[in-house]
C-alpha positions in Angstrom: 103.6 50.3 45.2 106.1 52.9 44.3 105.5 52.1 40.3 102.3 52.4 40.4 101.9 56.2 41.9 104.9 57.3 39.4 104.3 60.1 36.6 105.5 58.6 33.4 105.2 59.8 29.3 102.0 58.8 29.6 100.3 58.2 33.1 101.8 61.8 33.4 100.4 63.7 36.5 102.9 66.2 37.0 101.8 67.7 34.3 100.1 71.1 35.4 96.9 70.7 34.0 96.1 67.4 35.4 97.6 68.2 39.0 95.2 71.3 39.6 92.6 69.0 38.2 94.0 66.2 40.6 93.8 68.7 43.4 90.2 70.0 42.4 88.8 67.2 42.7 90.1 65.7 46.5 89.3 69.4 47.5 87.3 69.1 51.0 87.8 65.1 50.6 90.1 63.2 52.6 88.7 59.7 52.3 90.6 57.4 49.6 87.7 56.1 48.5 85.6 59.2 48.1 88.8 60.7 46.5 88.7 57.7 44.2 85.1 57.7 43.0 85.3 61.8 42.4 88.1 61.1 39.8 86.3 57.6 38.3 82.9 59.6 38.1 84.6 62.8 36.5 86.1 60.7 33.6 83.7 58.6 33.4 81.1 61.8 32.8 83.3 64.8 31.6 86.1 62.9 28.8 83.8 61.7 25.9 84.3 58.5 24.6 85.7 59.2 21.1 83.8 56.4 19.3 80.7 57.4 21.3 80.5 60.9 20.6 82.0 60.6 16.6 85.1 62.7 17.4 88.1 62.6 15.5 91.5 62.9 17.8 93.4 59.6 19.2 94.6 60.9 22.9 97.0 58.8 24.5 99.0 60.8 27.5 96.8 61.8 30.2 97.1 65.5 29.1 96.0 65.0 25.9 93.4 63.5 27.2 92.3 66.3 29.9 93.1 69.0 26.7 90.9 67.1 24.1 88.0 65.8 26.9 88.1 62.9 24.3 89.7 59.6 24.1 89.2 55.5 23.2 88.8 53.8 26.9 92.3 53.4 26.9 93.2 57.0 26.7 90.4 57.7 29.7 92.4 55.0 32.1 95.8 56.9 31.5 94.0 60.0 33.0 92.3 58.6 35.3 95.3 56.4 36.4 97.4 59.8 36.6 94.5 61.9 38.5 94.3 58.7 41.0 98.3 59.0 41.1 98.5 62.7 41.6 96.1 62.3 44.8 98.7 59.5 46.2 96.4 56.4 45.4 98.3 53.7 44.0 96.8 52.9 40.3 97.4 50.2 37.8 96.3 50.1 33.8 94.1 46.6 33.2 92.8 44.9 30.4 90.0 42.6 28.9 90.3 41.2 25.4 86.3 41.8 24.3 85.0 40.3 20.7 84.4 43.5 18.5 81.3 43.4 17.2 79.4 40.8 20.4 79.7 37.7 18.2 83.2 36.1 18.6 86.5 37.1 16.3 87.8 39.6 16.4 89.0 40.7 19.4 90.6 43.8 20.6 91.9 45.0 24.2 89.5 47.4 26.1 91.3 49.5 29.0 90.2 50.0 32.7 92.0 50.7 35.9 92.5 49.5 39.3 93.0 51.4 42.1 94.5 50.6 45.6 92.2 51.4 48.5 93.2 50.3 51.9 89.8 49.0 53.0 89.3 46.7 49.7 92.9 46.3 48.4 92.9 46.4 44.3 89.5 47.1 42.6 88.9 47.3 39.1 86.8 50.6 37.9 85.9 51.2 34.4 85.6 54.6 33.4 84.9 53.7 30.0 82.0 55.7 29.8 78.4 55.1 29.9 75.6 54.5 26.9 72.9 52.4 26.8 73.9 48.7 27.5 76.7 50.3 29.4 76.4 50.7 33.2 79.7 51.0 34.8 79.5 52.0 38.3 81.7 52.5 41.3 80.4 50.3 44.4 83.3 49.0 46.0 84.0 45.9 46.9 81.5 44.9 44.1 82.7 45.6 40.6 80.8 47.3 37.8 82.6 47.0 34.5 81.4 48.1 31.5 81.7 45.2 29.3 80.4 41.2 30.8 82.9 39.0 29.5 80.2 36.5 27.7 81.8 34.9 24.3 84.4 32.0 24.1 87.8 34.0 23.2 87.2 37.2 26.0 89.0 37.2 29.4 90.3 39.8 31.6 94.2 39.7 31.3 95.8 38.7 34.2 97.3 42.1 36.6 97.8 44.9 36.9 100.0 47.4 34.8 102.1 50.2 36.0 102.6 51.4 32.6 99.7 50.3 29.4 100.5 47.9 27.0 103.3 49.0 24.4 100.5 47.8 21.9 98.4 49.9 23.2 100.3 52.8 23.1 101.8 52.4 19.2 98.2 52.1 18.7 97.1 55.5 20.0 100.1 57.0 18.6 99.9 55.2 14.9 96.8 57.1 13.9 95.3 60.5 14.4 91.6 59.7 13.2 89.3 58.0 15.8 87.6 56.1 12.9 90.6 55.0 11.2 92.5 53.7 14.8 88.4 51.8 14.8 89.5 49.5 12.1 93.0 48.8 13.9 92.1 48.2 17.8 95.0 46.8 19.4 94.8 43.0 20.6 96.7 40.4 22.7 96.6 36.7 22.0 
């Protein structure tokens, strides 16, 4: 469990910014899962989903991400991996490969998390963000992802991460326009 409560270059909750937020939010909370759902529902509502909301940065670190309050799904799972971390609950980066456009090729990764809690063991939250057709929810044990995985060609990639994807990452870091990094989502055969 060790890696997946480290700060790293990315997941990094040491950073000032995102421990006081870390601390903020278990404030007067010492349940794991109430801790847990305060951080999923506070990315989930308060970082904007870049694509959503038209805005223009690529966040990848989770203090970029906290600075911004933008950031592609995968950007809102590093800070919400590293908020989860800072309040000692063990978090891992996951994956789905999801068509692009509903209708089969292409494909791209879309980024969620799983957190550790003692009474459930791993559960997969998806702090995406929510729009119409897009309902994700924390209810544990059940999950409630954002995406269905419905066409021929999606899965959910198997595990969990400690660290995201290296493709991810030179992803996020390749391109500093939302719209641009759009037409040049990251995917995993």
């Amino acid at each position: 469990m060790e890696t997946f409560l480290a700060s790293t270059e990315v997941v990094d909750w040491h950073h000032p910014d995102v421990r006081a937020l870390a601390d903020e939010l278990s404030r007067q909370e010492d349940n794991p899962v109430g801790i847990a759902e305060r951080c999923f529902l506070w990315v989930r509502d308060e970082i904007r989903h870049s694509i959503d909301y038209q805005l223009s940065p690529v966040t990848c670190s989770a203090s970029q991400v906290l600075r911004e309050r933008s950031g592609f799904c995968y950007a809102k799972s590093h800070l919400l991996a590293a908020l989860l971390r800072a309040n000692g609950l063990p978090a891992a980066l996951c994956y789905q490969r999801l068509s692009v456009n509903d209708d089969g090729a292409p494909y791209c990764l879309h980024g969620l998390n799983a957190v550790f809690l003692p009474e459930h063991g791993w559960y997969r939250i998806d702090a995406r963000g929510n729009r119409p057709g897009v309902d994700a929810r924390f209810e544990p044990p059940v999950e409630r992802l954002a995406f269905p995985l419905d066409l021929p060609g999606e899965r959910d990639l198997p595990g969990y991460y400690p660290d995201p994807l290296p493709e991810v990452v030179a992803a996020l870091n390749a391109y500093d326009d939302a719209q641009v990094l759009l037409k040049h989502l990251p995917d995993w055969e």
